[in-house]
Biopython code that builds the backbone (N, CA, C, O; Angstrom):
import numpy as np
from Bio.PDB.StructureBuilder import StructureBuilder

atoms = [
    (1, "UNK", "N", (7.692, 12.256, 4.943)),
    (1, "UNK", "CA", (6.928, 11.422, 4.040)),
    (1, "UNK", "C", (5.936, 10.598, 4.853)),
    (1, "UNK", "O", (6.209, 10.235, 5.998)),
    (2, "UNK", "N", (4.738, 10.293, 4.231)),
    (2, "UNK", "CA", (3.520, 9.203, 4.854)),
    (2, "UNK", "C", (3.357, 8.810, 4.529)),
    (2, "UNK", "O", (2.795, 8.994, 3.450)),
    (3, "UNK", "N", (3.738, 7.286, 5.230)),
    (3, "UNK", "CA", (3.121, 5.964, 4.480)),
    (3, "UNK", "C", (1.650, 5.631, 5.023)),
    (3, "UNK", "O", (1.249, 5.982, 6.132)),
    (4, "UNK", "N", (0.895, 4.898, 4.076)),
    (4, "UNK", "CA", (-0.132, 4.185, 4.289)),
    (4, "UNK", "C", (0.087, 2.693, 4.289)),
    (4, "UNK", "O", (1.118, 2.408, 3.679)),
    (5, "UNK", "N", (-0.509, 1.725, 4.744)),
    (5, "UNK", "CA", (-0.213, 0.294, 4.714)),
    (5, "UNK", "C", (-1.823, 0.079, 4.672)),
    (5, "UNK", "O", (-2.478, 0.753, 5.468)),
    (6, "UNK", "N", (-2.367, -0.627, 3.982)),
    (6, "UNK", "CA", (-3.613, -0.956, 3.928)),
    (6, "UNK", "C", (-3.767, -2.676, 3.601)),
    (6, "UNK", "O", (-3.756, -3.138, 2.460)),
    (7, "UNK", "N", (-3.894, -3.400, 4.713)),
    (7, "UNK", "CA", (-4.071, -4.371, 4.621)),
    (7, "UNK", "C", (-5.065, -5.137, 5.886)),
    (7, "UNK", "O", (-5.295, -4.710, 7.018)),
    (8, "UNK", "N", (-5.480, -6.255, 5.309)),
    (8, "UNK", "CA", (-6.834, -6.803, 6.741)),
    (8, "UNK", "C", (-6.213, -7.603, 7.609)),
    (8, "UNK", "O", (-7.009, -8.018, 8.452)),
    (9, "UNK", "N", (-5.121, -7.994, 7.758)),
    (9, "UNK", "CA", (-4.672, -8.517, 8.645)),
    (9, "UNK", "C", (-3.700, -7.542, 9.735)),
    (9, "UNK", "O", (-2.700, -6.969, 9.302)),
    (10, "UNK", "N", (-4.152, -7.422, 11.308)),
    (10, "UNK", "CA", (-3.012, -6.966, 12.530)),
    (10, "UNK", "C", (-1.810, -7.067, 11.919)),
    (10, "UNK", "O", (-1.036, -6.175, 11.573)),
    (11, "UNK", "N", (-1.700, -8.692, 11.782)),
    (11, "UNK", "CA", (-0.046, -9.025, 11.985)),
    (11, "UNK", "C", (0.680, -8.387, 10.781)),
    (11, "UNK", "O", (1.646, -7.639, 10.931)),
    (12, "UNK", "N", (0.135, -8.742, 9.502)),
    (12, "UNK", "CA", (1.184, -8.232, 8.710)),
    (12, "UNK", "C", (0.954, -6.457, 8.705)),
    (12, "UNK", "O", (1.620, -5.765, 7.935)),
    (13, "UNK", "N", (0.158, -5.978, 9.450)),
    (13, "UNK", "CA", (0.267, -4.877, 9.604)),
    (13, "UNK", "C", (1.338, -4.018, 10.455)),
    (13, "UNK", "O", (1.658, -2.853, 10.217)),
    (14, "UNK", "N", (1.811, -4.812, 11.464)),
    (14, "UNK", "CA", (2.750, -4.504, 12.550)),
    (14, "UNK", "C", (3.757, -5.385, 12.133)),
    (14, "UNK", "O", (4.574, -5.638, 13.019)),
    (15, "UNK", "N", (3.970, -5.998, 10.911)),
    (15, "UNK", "CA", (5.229, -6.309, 10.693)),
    (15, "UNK", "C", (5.785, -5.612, 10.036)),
    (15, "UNK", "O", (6.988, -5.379, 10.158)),
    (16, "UNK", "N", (4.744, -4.918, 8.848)),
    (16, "UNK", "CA", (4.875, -3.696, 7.906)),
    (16, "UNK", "C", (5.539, -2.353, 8.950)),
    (16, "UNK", "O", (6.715, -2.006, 8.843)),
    (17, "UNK", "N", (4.601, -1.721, 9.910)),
    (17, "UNK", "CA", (4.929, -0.948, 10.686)),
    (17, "UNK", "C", (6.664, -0.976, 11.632)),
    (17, "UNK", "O", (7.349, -0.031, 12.024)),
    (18, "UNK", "N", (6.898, -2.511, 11.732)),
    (18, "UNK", "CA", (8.261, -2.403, 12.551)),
    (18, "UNK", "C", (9.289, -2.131, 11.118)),
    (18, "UNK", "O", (10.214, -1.319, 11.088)),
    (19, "UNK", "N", (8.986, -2.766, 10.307)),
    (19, "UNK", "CA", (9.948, -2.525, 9.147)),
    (19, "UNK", "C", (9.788, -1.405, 8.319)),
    (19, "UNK", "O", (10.032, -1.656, 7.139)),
    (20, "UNK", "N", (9.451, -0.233, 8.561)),
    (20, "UNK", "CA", (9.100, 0.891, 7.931)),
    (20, "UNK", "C", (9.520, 1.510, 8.881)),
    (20, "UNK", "O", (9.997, 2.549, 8.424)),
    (21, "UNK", "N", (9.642, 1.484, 10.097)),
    (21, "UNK", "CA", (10.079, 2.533, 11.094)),
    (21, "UNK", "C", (11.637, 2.080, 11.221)),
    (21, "UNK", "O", (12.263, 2.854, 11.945)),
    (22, "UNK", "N", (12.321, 1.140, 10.754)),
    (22, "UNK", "CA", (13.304, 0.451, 10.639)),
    (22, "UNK", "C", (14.037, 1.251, 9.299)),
    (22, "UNK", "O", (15.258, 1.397, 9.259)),
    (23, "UNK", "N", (13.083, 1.771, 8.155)),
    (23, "UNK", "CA", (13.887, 2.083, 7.609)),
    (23, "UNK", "C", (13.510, 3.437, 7.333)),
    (23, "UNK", "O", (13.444, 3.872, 6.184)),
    (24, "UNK", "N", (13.167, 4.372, 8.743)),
    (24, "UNK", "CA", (13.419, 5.654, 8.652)),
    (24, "UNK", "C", (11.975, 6.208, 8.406)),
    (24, "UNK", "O", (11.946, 7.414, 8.163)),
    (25, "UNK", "N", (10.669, 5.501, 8.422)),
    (25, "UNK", "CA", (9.465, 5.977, 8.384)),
    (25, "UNK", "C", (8.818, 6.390, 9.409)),
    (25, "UNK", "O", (8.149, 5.487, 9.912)),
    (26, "UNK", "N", (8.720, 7.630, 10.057)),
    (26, "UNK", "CA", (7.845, 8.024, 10.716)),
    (26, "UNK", "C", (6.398, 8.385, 11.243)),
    (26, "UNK", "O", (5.913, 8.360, 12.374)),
    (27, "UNK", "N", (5.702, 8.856, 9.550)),
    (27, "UNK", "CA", (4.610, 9.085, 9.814)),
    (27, "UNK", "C", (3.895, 7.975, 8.789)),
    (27, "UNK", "O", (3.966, 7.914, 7.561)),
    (28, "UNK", "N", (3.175, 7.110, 9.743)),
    (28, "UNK", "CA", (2.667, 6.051, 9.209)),
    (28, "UNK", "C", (0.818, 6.049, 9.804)),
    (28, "UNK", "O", (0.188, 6.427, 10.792)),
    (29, "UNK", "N", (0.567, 5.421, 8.582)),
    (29, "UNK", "CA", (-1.275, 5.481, 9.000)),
    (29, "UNK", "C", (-1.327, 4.063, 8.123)),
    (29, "UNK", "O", (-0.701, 3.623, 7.159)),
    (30, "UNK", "N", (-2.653, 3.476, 9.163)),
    (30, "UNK", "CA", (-3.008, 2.061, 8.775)),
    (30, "UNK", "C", (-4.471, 1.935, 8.606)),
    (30, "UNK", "O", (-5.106, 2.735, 9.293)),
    (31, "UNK", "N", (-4.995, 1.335, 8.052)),
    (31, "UNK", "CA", (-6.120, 0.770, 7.297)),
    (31, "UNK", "C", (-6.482, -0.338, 7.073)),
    (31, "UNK", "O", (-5.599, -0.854, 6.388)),
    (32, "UNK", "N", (-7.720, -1.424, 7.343)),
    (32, "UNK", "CA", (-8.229, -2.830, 7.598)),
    (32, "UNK", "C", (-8.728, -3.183, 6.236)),
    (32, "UNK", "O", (-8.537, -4.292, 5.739)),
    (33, "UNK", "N", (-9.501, -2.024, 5.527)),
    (33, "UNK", "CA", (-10.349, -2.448, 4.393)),
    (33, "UNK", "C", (-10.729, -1.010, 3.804)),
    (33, "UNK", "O", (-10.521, 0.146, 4.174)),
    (34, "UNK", "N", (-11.422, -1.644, 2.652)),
    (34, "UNK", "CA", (-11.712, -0.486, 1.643)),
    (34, "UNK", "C", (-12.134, 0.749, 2.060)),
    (34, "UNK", "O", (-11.510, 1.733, 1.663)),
    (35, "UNK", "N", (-13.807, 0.987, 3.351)),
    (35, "UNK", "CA", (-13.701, 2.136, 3.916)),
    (35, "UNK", "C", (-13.093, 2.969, 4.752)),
    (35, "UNK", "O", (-13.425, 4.125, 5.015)),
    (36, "UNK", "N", (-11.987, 2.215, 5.261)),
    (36, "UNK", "CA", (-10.808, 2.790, 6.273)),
    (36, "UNK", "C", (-9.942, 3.632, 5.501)),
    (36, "UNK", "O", (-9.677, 4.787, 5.837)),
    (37, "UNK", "N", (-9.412, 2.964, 4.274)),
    (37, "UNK", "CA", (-8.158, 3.177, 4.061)),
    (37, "UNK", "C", (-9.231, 4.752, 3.030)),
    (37, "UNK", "O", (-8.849, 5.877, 3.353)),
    (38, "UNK", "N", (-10.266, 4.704, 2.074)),
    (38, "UNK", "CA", (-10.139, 6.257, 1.709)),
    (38, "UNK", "C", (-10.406, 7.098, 2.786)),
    (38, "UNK", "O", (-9.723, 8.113, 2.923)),
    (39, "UNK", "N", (-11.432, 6.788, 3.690)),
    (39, "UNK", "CA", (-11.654, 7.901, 4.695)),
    (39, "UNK", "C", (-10.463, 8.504, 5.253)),
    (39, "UNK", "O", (-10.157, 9.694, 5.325)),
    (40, "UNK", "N", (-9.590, 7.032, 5.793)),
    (40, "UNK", "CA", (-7.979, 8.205, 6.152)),
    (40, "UNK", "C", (-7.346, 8.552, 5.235)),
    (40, "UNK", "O", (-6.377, 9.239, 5.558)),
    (41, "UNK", "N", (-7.509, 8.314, 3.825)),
    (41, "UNK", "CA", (-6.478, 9.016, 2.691)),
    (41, "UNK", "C", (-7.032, 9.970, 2.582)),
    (41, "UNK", "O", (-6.213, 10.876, 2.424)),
    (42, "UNK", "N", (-8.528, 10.503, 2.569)),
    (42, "UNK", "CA", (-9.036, 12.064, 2.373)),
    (42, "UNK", "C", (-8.847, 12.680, 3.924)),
    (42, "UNK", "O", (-8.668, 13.898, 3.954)),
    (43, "UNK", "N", (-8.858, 12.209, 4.797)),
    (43, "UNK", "CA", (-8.058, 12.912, 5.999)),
    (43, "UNK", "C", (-7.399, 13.051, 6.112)),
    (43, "UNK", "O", (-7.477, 14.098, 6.755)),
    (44, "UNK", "N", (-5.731, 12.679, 5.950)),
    (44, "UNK", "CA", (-4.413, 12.992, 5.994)),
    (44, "UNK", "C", (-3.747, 12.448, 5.176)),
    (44, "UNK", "O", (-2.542, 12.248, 5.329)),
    (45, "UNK", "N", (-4.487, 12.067, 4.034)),
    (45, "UNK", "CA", (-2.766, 11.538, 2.735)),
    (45, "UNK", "C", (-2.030, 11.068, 2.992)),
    (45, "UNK", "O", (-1.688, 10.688, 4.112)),
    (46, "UNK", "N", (-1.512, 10.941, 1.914)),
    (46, "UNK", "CA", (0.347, 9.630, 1.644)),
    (46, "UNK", "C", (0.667, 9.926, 0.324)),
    (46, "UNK", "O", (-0.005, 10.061, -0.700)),
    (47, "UNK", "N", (2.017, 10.006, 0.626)),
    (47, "UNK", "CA", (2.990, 9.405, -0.054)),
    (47, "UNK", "C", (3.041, 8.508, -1.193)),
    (47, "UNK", "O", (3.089, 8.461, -2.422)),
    (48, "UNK", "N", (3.000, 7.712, 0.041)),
    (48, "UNK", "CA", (2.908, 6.005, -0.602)),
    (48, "UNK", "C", (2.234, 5.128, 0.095)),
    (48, "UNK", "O", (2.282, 5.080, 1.324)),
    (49, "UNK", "N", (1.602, 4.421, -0.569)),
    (49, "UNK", "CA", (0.504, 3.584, 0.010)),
    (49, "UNK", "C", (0.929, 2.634, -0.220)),
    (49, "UNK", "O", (1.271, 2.550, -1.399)),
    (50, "UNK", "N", (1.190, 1.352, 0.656)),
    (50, "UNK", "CA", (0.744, -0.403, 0.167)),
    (50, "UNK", "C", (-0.296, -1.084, 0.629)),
    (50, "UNK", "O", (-0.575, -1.479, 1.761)),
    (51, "UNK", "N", (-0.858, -1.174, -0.442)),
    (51, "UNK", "CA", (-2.058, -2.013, -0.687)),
    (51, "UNK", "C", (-2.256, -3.703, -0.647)),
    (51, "UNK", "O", (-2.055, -4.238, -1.737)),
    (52, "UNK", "N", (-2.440, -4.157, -0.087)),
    (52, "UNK", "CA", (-3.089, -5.417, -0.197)),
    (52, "UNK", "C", (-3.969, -6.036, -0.850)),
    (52, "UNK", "O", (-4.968, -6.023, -0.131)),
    (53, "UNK", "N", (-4.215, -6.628, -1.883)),
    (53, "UNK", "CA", (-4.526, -6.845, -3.167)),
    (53, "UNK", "C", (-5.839, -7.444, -2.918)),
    (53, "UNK", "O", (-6.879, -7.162, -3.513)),
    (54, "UNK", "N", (-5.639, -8.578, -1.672)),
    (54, "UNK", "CA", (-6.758, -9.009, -1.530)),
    (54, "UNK", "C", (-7.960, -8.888, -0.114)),
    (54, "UNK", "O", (-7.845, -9.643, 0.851)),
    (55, "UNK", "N", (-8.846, -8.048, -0.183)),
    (55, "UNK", "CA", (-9.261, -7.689, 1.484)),
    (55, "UNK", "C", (-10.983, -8.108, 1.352)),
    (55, "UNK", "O", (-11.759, -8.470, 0.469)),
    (56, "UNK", "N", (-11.007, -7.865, 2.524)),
    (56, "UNK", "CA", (-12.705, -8.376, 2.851)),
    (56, "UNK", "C", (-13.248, -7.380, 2.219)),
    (56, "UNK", "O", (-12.777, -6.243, 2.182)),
    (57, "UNK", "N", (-14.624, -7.878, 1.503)),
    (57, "UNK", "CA", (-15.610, -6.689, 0.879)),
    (57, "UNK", "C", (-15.145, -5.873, -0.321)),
    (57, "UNK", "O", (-14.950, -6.739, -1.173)),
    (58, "UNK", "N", (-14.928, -4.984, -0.731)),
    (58, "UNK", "CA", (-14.363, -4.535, -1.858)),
    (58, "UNK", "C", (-12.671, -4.760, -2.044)),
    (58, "UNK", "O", (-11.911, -5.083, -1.132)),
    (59, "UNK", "N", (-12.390, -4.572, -3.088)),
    (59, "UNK", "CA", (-10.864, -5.669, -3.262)),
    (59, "UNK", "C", (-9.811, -4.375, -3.327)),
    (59, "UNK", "O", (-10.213, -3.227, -3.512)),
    (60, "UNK", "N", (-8.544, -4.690, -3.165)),
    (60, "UNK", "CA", (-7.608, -3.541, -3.146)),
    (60, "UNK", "C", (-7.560, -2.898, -4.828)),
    (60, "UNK", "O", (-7.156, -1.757, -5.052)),
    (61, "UNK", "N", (-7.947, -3.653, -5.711)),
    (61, "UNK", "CA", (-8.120, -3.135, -7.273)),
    (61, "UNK", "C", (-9.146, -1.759, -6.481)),
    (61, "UNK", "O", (-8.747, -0.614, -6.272)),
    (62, "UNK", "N", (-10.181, -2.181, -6.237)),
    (62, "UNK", "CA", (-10.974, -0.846, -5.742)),
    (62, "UNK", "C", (-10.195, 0.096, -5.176)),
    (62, "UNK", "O", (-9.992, 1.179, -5.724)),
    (63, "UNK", "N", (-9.690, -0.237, -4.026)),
    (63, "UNK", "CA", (-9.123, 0.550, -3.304)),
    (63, "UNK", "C", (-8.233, 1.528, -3.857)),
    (63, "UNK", "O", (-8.285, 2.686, -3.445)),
    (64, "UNK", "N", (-7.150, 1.068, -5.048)),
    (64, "UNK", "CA", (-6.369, 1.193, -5.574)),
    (64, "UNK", "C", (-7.160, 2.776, -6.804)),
    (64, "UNK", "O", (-6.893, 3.969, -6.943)),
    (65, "UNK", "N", (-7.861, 2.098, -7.228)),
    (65, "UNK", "CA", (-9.040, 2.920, -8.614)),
    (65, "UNK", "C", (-9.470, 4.409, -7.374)),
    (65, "UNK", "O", (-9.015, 5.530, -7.601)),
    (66, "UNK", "N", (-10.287, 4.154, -6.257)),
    (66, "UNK", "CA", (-10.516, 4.895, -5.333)),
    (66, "UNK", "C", (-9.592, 5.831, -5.334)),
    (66, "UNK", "O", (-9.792, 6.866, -5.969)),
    (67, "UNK", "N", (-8.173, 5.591, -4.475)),
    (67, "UNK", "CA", (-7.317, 6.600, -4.255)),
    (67, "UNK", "C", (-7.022, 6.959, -5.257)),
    (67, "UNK", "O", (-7.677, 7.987, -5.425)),
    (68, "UNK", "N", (-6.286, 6.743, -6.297)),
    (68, "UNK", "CA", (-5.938, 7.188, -7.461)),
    (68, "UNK", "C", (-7.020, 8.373, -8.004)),
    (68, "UNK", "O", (-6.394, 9.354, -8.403)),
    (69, "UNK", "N", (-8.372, 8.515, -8.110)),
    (69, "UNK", "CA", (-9.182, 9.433, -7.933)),
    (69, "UNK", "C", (-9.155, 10.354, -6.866)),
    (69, "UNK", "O", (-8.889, 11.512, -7.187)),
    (70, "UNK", "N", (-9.356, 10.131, -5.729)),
    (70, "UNK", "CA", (-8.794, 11.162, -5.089)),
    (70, "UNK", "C", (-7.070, 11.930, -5.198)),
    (70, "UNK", "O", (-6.847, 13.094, -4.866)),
    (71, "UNK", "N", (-6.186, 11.127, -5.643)),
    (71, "UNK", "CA", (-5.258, 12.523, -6.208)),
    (71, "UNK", "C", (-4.120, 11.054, -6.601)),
    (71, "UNK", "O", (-3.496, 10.174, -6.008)),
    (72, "UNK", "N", (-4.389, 11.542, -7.991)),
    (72, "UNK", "CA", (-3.320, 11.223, -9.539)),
    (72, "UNK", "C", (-2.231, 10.669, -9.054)),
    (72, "UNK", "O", (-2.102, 9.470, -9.303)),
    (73, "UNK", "N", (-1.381, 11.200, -8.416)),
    (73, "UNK", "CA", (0.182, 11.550, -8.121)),
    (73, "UNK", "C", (0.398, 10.347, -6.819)),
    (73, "UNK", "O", (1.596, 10.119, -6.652)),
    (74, "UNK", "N", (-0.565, 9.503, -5.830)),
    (74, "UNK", "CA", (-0.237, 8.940, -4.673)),
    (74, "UNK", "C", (0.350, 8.077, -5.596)),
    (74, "UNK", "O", (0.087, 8.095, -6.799)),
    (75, "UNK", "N", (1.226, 7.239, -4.998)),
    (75, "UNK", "CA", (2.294, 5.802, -5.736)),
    (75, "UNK", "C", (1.729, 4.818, -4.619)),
    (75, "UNK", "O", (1.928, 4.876, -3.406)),
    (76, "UNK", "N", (0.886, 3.796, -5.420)),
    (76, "UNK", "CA", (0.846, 2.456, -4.646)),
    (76, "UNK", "C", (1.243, 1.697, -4.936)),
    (76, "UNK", "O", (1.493, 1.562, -6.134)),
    (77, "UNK", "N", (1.606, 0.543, -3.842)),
    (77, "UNK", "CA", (2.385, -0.127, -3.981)),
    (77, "UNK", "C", (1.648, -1.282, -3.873)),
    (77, "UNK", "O", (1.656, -1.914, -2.817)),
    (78, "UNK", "N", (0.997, -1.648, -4.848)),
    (78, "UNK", "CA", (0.304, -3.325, -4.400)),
    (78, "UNK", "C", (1.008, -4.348, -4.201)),
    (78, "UNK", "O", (1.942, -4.637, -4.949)),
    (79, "UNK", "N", (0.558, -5.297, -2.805)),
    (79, "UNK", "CA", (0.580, -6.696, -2.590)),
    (79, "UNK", "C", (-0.034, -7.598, -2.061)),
    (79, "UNK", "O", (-1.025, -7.403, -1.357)),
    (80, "UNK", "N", (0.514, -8.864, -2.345)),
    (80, "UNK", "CA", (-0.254, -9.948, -2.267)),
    (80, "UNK", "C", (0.378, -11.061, -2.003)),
    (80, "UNK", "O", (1.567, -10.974, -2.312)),
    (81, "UNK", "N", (0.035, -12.219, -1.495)),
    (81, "UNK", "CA", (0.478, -13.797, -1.271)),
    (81, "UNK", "C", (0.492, -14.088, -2.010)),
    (81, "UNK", "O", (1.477, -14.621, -2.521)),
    (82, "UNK", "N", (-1.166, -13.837, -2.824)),
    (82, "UNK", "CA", (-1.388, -14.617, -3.972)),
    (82, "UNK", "C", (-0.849, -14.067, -4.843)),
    (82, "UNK", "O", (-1.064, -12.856, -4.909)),
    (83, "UNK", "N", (0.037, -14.664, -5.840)),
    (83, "UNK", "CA", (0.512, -13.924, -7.113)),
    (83, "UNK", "C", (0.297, -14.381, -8.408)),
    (83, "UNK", "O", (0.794, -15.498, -8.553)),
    (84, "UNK", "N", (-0.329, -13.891, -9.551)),
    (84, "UNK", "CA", (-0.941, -14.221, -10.747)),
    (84, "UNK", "C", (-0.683, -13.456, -11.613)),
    (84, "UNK", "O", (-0.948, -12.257, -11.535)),
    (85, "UNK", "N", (-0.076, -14.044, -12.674)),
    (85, "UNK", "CA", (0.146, -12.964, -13.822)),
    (85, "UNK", "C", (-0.785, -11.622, -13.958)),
    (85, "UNK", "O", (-0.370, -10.489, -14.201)),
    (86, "UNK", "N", (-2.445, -12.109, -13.694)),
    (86, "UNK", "CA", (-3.412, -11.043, -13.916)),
    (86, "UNK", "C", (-3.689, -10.131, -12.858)),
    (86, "UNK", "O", (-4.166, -9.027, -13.121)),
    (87, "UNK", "N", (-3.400, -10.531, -11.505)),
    (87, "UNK", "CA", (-3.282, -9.456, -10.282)),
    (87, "UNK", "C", (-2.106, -8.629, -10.627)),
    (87, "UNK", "O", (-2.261, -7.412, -10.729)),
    (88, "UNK", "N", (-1.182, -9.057, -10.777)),
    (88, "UNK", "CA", (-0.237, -7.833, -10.755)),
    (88, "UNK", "C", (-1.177, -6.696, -12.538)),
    (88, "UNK", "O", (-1.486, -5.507, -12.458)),
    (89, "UNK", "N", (-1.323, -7.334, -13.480)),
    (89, "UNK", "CA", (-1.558, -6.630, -14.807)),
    (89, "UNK", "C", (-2.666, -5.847, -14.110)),
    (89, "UNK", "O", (-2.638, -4.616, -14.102)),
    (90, "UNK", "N", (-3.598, -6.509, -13.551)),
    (90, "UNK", "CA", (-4.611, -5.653, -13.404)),
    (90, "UNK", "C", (-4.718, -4.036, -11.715)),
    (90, "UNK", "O", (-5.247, -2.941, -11.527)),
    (91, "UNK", "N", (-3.786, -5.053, -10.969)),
    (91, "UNK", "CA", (-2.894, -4.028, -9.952)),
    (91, "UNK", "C", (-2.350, -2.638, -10.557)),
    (91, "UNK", "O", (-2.583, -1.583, -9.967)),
    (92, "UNK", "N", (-1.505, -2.683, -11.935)),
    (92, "UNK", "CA", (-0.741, -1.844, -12.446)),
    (92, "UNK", "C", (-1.748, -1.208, -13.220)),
    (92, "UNK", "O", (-1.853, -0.035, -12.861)),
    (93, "UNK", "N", (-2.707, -1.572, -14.341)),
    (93, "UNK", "CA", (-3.085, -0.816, -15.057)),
    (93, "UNK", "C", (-4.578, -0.297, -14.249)),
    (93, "UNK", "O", (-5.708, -0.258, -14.737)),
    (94, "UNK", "N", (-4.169, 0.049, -12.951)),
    (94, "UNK", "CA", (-5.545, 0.243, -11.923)),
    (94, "UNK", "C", (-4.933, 1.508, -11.576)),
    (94, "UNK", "O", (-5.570, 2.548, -11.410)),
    (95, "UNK", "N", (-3.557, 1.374, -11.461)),
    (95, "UNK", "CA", (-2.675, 2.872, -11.132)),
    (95, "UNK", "C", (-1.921, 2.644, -10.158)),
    (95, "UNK", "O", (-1.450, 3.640, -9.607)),
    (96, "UNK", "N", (-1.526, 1.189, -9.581)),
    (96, "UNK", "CA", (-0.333, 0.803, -9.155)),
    (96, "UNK", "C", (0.793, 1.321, -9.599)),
    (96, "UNK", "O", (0.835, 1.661, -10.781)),
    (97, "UNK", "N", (1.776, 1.468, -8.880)),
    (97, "UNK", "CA", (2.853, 2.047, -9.687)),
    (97, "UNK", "C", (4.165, 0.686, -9.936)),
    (97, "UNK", "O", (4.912, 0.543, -10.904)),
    (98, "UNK", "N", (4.049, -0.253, -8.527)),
    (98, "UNK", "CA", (4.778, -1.078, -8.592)),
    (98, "UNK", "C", (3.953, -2.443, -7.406)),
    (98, "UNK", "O", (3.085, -2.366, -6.537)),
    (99, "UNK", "N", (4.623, -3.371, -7.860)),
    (99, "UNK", "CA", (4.085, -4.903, -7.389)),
    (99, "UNK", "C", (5.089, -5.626, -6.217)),
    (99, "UNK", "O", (6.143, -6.116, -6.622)),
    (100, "UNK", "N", (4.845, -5.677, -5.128)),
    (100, "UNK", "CA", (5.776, -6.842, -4.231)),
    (100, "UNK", "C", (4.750, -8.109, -3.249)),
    (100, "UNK", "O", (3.603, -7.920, -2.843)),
    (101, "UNK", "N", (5.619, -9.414, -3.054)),
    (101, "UNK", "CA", (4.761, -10.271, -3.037)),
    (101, "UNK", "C", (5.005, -9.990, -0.892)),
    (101, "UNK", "O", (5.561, -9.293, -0.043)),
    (102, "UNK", "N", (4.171, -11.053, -1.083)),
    (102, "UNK", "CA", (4.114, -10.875, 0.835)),
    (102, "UNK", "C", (4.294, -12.412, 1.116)),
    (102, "UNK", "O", (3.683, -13.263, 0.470)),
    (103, "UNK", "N", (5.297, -12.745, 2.265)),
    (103, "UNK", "CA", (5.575, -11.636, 3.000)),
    (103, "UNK", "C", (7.066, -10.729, 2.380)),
    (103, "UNK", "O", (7.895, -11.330, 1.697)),
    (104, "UNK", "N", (7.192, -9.619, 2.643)),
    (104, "UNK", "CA", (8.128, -8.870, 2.296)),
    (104, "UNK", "C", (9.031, -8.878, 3.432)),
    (104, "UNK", "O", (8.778, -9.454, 4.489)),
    (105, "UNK", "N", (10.219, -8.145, 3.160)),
    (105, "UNK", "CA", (11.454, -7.826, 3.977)),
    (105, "UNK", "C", (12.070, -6.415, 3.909)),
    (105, "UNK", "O", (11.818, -5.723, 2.922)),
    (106, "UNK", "N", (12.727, -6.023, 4.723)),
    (106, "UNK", "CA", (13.403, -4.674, 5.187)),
    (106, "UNK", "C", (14.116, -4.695, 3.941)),
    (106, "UNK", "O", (14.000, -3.491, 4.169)),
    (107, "UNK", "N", (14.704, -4.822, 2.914)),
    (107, "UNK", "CA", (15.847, -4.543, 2.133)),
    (107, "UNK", "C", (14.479, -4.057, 0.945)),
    (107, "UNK", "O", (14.508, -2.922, 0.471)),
    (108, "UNK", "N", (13.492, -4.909, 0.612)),
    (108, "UNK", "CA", (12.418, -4.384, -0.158)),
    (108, "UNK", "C", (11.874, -3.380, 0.102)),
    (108, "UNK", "O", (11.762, -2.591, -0.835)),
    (109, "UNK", "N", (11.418, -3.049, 1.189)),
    (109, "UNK", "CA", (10.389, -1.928, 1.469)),
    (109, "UNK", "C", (11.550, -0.631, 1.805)),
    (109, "UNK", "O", (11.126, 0.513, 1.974)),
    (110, "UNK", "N", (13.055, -0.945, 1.881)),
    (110, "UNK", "CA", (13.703, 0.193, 1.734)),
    (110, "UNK", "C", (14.058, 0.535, 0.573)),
    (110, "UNK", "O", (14.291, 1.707, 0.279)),
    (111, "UNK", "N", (14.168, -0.673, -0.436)),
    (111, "UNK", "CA", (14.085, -0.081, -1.646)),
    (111, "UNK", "C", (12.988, 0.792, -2.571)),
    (111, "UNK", "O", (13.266, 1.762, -3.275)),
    (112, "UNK", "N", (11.700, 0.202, -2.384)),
    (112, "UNK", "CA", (10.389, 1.007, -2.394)),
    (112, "UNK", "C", (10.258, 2.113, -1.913)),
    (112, "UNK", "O", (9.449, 2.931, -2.352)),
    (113, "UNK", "N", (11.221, 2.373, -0.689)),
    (113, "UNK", "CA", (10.755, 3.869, -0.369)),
    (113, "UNK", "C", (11.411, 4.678, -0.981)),
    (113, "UNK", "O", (10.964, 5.777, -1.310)),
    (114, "UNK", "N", (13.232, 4.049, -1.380)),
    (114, "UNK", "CA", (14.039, 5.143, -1.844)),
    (114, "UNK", "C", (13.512, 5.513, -3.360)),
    (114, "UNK", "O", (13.608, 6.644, -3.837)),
    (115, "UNK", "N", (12.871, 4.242, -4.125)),
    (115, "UNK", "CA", (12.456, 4.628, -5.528)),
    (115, "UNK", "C", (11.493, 5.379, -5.761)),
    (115, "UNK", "O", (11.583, 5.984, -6.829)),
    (116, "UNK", "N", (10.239, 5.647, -4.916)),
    (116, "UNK", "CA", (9.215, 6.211, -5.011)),
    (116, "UNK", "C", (8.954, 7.173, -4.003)),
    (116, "UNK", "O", (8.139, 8.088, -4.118)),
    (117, "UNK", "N", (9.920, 6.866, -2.657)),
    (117, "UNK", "CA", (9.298, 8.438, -1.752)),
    (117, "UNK", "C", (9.485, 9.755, -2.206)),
    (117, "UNK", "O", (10.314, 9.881, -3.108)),
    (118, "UNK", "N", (9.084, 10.469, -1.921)),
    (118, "UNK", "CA", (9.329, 11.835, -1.884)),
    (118, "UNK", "C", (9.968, 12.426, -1.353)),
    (118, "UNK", "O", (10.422, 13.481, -1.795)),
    (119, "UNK", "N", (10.292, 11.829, 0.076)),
    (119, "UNK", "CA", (11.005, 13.430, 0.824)),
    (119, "UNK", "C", (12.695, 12.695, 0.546)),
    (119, "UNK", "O", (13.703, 13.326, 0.865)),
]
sb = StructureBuilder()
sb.init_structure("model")
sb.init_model(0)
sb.init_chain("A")
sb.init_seg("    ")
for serial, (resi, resn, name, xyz) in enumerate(atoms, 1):
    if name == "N":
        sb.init_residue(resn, " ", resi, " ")
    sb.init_atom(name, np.array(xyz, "f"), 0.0, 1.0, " ", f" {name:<3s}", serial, name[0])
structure = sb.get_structure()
């Protein structure tokens, strides 16, 4: 299975990365902002993606609308610090599949993988 993590910050990127390889994720690809993350989703795909809701320049709603056009079936996982009744509504009906707030923990993102991975 391949995860994507798409978020603008290093750190919570390599916190994402230690706790995903923690719970059995191997093939992982990362992304800063909106043109990173489709260029590597039309280069090597995922699984499952988590998205970061809020990034420099176009917003993870984009990002989110984006991949979902390139292929139906990816499951993202949007998040955010900020949490608002209307980010998550508008996260989900963008083609989110599910919502977690940040920062997250190993017992979450192993539950996320077992509900939605594939392999």
């Amino acid at each position: 299975m391949r995860v994507m993590v798409v978020d603008d910050s290093p750190m919570f990127r390599a916190v994402m990365r230690d706790i995903l390889v923690r719970v059995g994720v191997t093939d992982l690809i990362e992304a800063g902002d909106y043109e990173e993350a489709v260029r590597l989703y039309r280069k090597k795909g995922a699984d499952i993606v988590f998205m970061d809701m809020v990034l420099p320049g176009k917003s993870g709603i984009e990002v989110v609308r984006a991949l979902k056009r390139e292929d139906g079936d990816v499951k993202i996982i949007a998040m955010s610090s900020m949490v608002n009744k209307k980010m998550i509504l508008d996260a989900i009906d963008s083609g989110a599949v599910d919502f977690i707030i940040k920062p997250t923990n190993e017992i979450v993102v192993s539950n996320i993988i077992q509900v939605w991975g594939t392999a």
